[in-house]
LUMPA-761694 format. One record per atom (N, C-alpha, C): x, z, y. Coordinates in steps of 0.2 Angstrom, whole numbers, plus 2048, in hexadecimal, padded with zeros to 3 digits. Example, Ala and Ser with C-alpha at 12.3 -4.5 7.8 and 13.67 -1.06 7.14 Angstrom:
BEGIN
8428277E4;83E8277EA;8428277F0;8408237F5;8448247FB;840827800;
***
This chain:
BEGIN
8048007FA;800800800;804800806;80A802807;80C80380D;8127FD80B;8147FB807;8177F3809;8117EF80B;80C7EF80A;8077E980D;8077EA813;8067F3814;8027F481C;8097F1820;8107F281E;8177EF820;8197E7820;8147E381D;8177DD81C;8117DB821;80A7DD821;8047DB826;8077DD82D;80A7DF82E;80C7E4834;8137DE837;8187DC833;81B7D6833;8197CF835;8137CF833;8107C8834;80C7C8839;80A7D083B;8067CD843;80D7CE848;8117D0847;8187CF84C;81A7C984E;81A7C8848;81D7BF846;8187BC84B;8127BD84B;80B7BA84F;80A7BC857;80F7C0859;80C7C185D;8137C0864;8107BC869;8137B686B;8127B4872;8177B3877;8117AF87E;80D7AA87A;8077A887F;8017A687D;7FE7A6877;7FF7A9872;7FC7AB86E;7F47AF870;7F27AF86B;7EC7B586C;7EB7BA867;7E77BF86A;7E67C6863;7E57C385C;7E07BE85D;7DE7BC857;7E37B9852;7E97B7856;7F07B4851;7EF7BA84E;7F17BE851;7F47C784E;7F17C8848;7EA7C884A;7E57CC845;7E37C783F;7E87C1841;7E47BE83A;7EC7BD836;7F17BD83A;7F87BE836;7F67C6830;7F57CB834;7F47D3834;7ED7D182B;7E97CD82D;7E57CE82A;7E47C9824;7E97C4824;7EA7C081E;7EE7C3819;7F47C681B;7F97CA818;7F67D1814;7F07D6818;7EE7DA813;7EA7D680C;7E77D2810;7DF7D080A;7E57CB804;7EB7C9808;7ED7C5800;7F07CB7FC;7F27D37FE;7F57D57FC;7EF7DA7F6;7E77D77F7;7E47DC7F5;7DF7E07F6;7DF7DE7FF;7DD7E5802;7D87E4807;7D17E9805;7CC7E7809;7CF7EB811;7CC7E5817;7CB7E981D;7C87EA820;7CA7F1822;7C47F5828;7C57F3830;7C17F1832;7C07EF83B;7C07F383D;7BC7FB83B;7BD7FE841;7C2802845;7C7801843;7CF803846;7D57FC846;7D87FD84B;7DC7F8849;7E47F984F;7E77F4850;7EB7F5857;7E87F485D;7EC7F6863;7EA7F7869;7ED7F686F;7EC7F5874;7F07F587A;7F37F887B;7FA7FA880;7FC801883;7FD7FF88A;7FB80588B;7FE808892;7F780F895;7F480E89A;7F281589D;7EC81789A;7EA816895;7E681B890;7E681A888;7E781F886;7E581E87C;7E1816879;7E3814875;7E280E872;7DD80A876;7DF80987B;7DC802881;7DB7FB880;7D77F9884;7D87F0882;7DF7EE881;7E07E787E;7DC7E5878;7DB7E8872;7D57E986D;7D47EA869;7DA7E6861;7DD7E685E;7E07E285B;7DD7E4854;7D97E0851;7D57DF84B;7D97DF846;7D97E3841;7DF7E1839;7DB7DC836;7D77D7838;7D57D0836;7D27CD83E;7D37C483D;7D07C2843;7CF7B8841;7CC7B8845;7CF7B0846;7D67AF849;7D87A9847;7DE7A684D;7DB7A4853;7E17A3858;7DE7A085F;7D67A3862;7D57A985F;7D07AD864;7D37B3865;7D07B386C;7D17BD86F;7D67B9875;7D77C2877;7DC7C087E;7E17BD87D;7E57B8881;7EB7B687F;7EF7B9881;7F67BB880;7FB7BC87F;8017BE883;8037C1889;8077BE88E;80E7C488D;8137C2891;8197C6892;8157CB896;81A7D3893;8187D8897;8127DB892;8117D988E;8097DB88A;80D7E1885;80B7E8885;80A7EC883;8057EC87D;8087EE876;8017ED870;8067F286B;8017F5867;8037F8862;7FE7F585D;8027F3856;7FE7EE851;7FE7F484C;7FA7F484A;7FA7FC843;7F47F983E;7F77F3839;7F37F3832;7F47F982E;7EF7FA82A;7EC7FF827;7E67FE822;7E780181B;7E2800817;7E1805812;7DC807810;7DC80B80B;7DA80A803;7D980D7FF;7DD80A7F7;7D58087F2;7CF8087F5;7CA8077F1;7C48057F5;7C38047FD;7BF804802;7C2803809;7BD80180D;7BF7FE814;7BB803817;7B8808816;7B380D817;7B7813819;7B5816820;7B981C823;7B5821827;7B8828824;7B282C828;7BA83182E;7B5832832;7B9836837;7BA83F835;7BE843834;7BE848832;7BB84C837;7BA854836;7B885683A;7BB85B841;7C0856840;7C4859845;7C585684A;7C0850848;7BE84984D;7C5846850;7CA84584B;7CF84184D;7D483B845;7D0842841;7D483F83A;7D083B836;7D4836833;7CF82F831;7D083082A;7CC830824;7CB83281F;7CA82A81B;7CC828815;7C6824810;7BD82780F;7BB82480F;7B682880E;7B2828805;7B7826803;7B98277FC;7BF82E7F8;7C282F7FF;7C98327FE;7CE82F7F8;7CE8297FB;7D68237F9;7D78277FE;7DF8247F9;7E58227FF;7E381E803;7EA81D809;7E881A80E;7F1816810;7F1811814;7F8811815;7F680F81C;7FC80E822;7FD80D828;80380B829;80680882E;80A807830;80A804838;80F80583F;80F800844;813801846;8127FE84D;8167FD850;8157F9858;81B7FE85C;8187FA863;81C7F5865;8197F1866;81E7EB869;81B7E8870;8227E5876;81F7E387B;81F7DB879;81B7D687D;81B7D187D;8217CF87E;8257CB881;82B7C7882;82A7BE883;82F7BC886;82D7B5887;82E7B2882;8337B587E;8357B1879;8317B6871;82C7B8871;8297BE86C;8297C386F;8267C8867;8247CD867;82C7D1868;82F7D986B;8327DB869;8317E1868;8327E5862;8317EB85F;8347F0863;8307F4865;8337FB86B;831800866;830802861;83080785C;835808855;839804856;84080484F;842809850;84380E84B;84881384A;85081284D;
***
């Protein structure tokens, strides 16, 4: 599970691009889990950064190509595929922040923030 959520996670970097769109991301992000196996959940996904908690755009771990916002230098995004090991179904705990299977699978995760760049994406999160 966490090699997929880590190869999904490659392919929407790979995808993400000047002029591209979120959609490139989320359909890189979301070809790579489903060939690996893996149902996906929409309702979490990656996200913008800067001056609030997971802001536009919404980055879908599935999409179309060439839809959504495009793309530019200067774009701030964190991409985080994720899946869990028997369902796409998630309940919130009750400590109203922790996200649970709602089966209680496992679960895998991985991301990463990268800025856009003229020439790509570049990872601001490597160890």
């Amino acid at each position: 599970m966490i090699t997929a959520t880590e190869d999904a996670l490659k392919a929407g970097i790979a995808a993400a691009r000047p002029d591209a769109r979120i959609g490139d991301i989320s359909h890189a992000i979301g070809t790579s889990l489903s060939a690996a196996g893996y149902e996906i959940n929409l309702q979490f996904g990656g996200h913008g950064i800067g001056s609030t908690m997971h802001q536009d755009p919404h980055i879908a771990n599935t999409g179309r190509p060439g839809r959504g916002y495009k793309l530019r230098p200067g774009l701030l995004l964190a991409l985080e595929p994720w899946v869990m090991g028997d369902t796409f179904d998630l309940i919130t705990d009750t400590d109203g922040w922790t996200l649970k299977s709602a089966t209680g699978a496992r679960a895998a995760h991985s991301e990463h923030t990268v800025a856009i760049t003229p020439h790509g994406a570049e990872i601001l999160t490597l160890p």
